[in-house]
C-alpha positions as CSV (number, residue, x, y, z in Angstrom):
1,X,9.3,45.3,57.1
2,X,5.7,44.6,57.1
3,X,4.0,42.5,54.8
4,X,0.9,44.5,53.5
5,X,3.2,47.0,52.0
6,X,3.5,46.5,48.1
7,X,6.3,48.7,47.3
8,X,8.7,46.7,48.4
9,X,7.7,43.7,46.5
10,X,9.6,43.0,43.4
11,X,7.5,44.7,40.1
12,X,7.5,42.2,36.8
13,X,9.2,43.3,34.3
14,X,7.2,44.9,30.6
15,X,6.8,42.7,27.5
16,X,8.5,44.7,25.3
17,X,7.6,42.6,22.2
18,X,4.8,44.2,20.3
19,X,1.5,43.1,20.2
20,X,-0.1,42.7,16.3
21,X,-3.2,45.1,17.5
22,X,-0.8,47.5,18.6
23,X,0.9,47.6,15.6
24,X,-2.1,48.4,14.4
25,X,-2.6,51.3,16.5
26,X,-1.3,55.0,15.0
27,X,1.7,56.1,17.5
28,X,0.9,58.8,19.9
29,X,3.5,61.5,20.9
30,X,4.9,61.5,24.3
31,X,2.8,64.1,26.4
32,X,5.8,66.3,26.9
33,X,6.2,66.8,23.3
34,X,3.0,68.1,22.4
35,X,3.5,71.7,23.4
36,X,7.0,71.7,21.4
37,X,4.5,70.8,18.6
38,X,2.1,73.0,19.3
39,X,4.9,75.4,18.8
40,X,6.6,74.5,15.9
41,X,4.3,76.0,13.2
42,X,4.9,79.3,14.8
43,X,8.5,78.8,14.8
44,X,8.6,77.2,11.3
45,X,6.2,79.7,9.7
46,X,9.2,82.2,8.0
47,X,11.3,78.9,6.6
48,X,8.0,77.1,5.0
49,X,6.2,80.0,4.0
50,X,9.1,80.8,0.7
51,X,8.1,77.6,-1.5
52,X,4.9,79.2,-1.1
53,X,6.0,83.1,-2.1
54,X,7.9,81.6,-5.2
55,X,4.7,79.8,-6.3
56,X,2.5,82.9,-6.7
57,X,5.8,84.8,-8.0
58,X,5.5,81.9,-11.1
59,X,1.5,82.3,-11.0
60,X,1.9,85.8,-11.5
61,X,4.1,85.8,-14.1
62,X,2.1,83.3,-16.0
63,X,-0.5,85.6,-15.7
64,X,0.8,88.5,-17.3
65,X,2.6,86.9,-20.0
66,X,-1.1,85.6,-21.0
67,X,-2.4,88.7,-20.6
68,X,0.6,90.4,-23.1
69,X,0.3,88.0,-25.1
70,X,-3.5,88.6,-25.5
71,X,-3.0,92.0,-26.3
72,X,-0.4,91.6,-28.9
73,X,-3.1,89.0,-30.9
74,X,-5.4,91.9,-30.1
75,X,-3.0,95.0,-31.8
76,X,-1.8,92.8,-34.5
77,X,-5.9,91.9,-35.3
78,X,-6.9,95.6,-35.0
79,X,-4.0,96.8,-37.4
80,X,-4.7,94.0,-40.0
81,X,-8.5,95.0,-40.2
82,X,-6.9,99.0,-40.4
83,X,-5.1,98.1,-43.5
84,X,-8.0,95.8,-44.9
85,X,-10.4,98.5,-44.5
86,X,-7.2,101.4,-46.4
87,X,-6.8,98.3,-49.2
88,X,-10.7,98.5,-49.6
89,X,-11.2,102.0,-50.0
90,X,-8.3,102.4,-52.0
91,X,-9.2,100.0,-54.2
92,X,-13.3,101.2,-54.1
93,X,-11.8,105.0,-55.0
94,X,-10.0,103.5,-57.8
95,X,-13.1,102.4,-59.4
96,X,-15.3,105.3,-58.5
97,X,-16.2,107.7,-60.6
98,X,-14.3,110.7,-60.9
99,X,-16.9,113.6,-61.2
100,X,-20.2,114.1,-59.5
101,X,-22.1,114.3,-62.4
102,X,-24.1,111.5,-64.0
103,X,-27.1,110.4,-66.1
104,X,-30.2,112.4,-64.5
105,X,-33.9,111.2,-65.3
106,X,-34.7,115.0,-65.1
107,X,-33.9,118.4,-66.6
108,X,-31.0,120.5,-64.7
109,X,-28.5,122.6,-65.2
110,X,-24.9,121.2,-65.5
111,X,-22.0,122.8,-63.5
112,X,-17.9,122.7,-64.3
113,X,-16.0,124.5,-62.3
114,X,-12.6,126.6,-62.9
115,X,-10.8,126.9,-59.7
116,X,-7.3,128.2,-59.4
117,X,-4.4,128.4,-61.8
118,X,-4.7,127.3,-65.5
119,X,-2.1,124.8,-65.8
120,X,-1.2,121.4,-66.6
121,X,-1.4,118.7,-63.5
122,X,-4.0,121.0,-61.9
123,X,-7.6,121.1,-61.4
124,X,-8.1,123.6,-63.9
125,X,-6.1,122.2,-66.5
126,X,-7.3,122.0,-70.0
127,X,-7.5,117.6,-69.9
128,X,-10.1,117.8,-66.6
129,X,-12.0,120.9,-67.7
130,X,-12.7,119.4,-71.3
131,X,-13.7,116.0,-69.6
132,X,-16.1,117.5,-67.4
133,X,-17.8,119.5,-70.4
134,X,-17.9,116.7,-72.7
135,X,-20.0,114.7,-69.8
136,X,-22.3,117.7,-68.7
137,X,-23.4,118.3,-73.1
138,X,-23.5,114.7,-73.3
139,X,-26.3,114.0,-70.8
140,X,-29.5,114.8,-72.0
141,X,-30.5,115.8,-69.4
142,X,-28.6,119.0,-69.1
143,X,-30.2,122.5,-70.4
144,X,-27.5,124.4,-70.1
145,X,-24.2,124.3,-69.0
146,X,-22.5,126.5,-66.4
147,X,-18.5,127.4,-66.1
148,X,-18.6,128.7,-62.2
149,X,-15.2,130.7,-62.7
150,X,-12.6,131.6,-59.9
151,X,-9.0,132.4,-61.3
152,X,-6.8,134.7,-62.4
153,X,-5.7,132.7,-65.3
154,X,-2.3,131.1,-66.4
155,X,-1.7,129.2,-69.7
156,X,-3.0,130.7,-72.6
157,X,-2.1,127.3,-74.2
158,X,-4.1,125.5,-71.6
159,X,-7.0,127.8,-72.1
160,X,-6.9,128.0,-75.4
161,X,-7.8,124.2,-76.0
162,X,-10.5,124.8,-73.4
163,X,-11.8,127.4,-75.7
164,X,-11.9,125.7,-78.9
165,X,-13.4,122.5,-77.3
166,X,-16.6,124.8,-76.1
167,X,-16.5,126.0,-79.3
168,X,-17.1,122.2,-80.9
169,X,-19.4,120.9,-78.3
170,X,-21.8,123.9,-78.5
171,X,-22.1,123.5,-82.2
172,X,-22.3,119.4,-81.9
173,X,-25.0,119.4,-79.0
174,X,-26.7,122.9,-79.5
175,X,-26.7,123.6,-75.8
176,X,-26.0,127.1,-74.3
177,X,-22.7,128.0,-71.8
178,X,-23.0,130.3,-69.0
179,X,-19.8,131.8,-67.6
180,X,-20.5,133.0,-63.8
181,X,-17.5,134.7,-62.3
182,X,-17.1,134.3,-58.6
183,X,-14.0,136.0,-56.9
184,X,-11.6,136.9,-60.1
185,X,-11.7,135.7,-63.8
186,X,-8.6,137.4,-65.3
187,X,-6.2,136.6,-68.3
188,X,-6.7,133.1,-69.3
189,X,-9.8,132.6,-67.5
190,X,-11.6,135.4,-69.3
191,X,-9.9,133.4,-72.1
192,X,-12.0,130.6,-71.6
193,X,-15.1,132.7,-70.2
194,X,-15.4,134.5,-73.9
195,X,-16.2,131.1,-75.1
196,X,-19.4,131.0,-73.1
197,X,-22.4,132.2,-75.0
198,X,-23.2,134.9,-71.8
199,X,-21.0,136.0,-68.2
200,X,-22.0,136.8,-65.5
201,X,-20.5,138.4,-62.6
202,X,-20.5,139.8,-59.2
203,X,-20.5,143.7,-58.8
204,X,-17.1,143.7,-57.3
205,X,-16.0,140.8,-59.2
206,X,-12.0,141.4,-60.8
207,X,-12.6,141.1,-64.8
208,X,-10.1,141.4,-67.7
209,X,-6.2,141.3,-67.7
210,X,-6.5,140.8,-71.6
211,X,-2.9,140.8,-71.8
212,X,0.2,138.1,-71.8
213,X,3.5,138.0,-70.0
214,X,6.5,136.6,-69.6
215,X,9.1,137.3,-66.5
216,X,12.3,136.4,-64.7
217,X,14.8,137.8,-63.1
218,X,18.5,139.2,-64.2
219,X,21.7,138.7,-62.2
220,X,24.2,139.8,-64.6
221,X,25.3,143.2,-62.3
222,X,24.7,140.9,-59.4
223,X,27.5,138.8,-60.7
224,X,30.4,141.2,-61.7
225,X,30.0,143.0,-58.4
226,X,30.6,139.9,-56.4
227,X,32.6,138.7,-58.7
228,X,30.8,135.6,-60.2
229,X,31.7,134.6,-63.9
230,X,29.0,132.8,-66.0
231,X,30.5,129.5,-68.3
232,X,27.6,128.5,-70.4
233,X,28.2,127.0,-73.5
234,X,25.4,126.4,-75.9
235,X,24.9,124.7,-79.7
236,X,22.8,127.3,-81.3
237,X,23.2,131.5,-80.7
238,X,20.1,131.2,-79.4
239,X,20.1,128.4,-77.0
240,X,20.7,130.5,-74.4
241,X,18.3,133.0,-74.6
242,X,16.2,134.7,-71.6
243,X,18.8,132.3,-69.4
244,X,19.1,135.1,-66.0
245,X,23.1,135.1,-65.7
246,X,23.6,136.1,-69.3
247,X,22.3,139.4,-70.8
248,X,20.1,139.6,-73.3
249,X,20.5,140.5,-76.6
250,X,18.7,143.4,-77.9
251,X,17.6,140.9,-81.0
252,X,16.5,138.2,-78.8
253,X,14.5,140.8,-76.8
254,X,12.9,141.8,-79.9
255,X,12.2,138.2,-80.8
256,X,10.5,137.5,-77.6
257,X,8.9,140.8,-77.7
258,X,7.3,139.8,-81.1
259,X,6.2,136.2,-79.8
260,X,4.1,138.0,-76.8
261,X,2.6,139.9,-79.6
262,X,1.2,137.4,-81.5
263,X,0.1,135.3,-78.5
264,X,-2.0,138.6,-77.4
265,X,-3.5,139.1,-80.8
266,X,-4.8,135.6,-80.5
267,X,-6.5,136.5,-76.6
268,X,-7.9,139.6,-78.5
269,X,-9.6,137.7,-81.3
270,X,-11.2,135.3,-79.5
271,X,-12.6,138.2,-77.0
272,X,-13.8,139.5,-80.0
273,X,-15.3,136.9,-81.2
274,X,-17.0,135.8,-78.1
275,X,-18.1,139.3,-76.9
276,X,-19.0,140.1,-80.7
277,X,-21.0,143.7,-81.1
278,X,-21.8,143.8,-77.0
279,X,-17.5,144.6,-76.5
280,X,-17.5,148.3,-76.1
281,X,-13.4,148.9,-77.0
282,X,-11.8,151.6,-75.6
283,X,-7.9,152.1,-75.7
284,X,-7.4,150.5,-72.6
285,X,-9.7,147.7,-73.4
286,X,-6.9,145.0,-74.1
287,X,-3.6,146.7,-72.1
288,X,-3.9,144.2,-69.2
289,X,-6.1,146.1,-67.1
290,X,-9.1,144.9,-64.9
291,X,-12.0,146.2,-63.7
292,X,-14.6,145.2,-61.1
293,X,-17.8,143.4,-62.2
294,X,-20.0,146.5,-62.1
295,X,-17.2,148.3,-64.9
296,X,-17.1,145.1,-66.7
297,X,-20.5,145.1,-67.7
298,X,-20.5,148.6,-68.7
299,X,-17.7,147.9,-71.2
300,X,-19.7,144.8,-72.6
301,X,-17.5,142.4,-70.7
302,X,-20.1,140.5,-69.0
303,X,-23.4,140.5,-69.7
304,X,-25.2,141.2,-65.6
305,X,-25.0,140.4,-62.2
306,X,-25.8,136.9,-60.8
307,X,-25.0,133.7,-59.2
308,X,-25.0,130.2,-59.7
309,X,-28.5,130.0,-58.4
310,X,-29.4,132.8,-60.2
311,X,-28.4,131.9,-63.7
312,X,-30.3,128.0,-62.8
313,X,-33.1,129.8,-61.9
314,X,-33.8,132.5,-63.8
315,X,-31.8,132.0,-67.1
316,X,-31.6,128.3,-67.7
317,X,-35.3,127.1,-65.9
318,X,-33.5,124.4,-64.5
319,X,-33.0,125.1,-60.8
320,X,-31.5,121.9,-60.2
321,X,-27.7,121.8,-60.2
322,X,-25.4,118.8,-61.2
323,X,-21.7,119.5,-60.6
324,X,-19.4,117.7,-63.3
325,X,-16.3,118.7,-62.2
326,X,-14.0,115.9,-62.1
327,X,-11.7,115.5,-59.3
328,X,-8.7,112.9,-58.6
329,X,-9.6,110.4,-56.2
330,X,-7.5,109.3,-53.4
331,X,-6.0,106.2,-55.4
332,X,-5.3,108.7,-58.1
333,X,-3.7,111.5,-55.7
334,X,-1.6,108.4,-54.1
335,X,-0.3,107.2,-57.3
336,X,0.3,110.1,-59.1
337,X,3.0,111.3,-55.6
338,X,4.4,107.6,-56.1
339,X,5.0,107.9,-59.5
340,X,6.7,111.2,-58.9
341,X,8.9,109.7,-56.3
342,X,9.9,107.1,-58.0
343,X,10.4,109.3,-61.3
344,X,12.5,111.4,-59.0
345,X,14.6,108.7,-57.6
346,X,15.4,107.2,-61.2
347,X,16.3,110.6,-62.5
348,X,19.0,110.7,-59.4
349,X,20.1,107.7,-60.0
350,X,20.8,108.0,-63.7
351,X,22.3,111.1,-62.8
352,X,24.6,109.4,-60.4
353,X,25.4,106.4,-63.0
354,X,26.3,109.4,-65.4
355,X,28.4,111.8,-63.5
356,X,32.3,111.6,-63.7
357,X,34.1,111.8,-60.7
């Protein structure tokens, strides 16, 4: 064995206790580890990525909650300004006036209109009409006032107190009434129209129906040939009278018969008194029939042909036009179907408190 050759000499054993700058030192993997690591994120990658996944699952979730819950606040703060801005018109309707007319500087001519059925509860009932006329001879600056008349009439009652109250404001404020008849102005419209100092009408205007009614139906035949009895029982002889299941009486016809008289004497009286010499009476005259606007004026019915315009123009010299018409507002329309539903629901429950079972 030769001497030069190291291998065979004895090698000294490694200090295996640590060194204080190698504790120092940050470990280093072994060499033949370092491609395993290299290789573990890639094998790791579907096991770490889930903590991940749930995290943007919460994040997302966060998110739209925030997001709903913005547009709730949103809603809820568009509805409350919906029902502020309702509350405040309500309550600026209730404290507007109710007609269109008011105190003018300058001359014009006043308008009311008569639109529809004559009847309690509706625009042409004898409470709106008189209001409206009282404020139109009131202002002093009205020449004249106008009726601008479209119905074919209704209560005589109702336009009967129309009637009379012309008659006292145009003898309290000296001030002239126009009548101008649009579409129709029959039975208790004409009523109120022969109040007015002139009328005038369209050519083929519908004038007259100076009569009065009163209908319904009968049912008595109806009854026995289906086989229908009628119980009515009534305090008074009377009580019953014009009811449609029970005949009538040959006195009670006469009795109602005699009623319509007198209420049509009363129509005729005051067209008589309104039209005065200009009513040119001929049988017909006061049966209940109507004529057009052209007829009417012939018979001394109306007076000529014009409009609105017209009459402003040309007959009063005050072209300008101030409508007086009152007209519920909305708080008024609201209240008055409340009250009705709440008068409806108390007379159903009375009735159910009263009712014997």
């Amino acid at each position: 064995m030769s001497q030069d050759n190291d291998s065979d000499l004895p090698r000294p054993i490694p200090d295996a206790t640590p060194r204080p700058e190698d504790m120092l030192k940050p470990a280093s993997p072994p060499a033949s580890a370092a491609p395993a690591a290299a290789s573990a994120p890639a094998a790791a990658a579907p096991t770490t990525g889930l903590p991940g996944r749930y995290d943007q699952v919460i994040e997302q979730f966060a998110y739209d909650y925030l997001r709903d819950r913005r547009s709730d606040r949103r809603w809820k703060t568009f509805f409350r300004l919906i029902w502020v801005t309702l509350f405040l018109l309500l309550v600026w309707a209730m404290f507007s006036t109710r007609h269109h007319g008011g105190a003018t500087t300058g001359p014009h001519t006043a308008l009311v209109e008569v639109r529809g059925e004559i009847a309690p509860d509706t625009e042409a009932s004898a409470e709106l009409i008189n209001a409206a006329l009282k404020a139109a001879f009131e202002d002093q600056g009205s020449e004249a006032v106008v009726l601008r008349i479209n119905s074919p009439g209704g209560s005589p009652v109702q336009a009967g107190i129309v009637n009379d109250e012309l008659k006292r404001l145009k003898a309290l404020h000296n001030k002239k009434v126009y009548a101008v008849v649009e579409e129709i102005c029959a039975s208790g419209a004409y009523y109120i129209a022969a109040g007015a100092d002139e009328i005038y009408v369209d050519k083929a205007s519908v004038v007259g129906s100076i009569g009065v009614l009163m209908d319904g139906f009968g049912f008595t035949e109806v009854m026995k040939k289906v086989g229908v009895e009628r119980r009515l029982m009534t305090a008074g002889e009377n009580k019953g009278m014009l009811d449609p299941f029970s005949p009538v009486t040959p006195k009670q016809q006469a009795y109602a018969q005699a009623m319509l008289d007198q209420i049509h004497q009363q129509f005729i009286a005051v067209v008589r008194e309104g039209r005065g010499a200009r009513l040119k009476e001929t049988p017909e005259m006061f049966s209940g029939l109507f004529w057009n606007g052209e007829q009417a004026i012939k018979l001394g019915l109306a007076d000529g042909t014009g409009n609105l315009d017209y009459v402003a123009r040309e007959v009063v010299k005050a072209e300008e036009v101030v409508d007086y018409t009152p007209r519920d507002n909305v708080a008024e329309r609201i209240a008055k179907r409340f009250g009705a539903a709440m008068g409806e629901g108390a007379v159903k429950a009375m009735r159910s408190m009263t009712t014997i079972r």
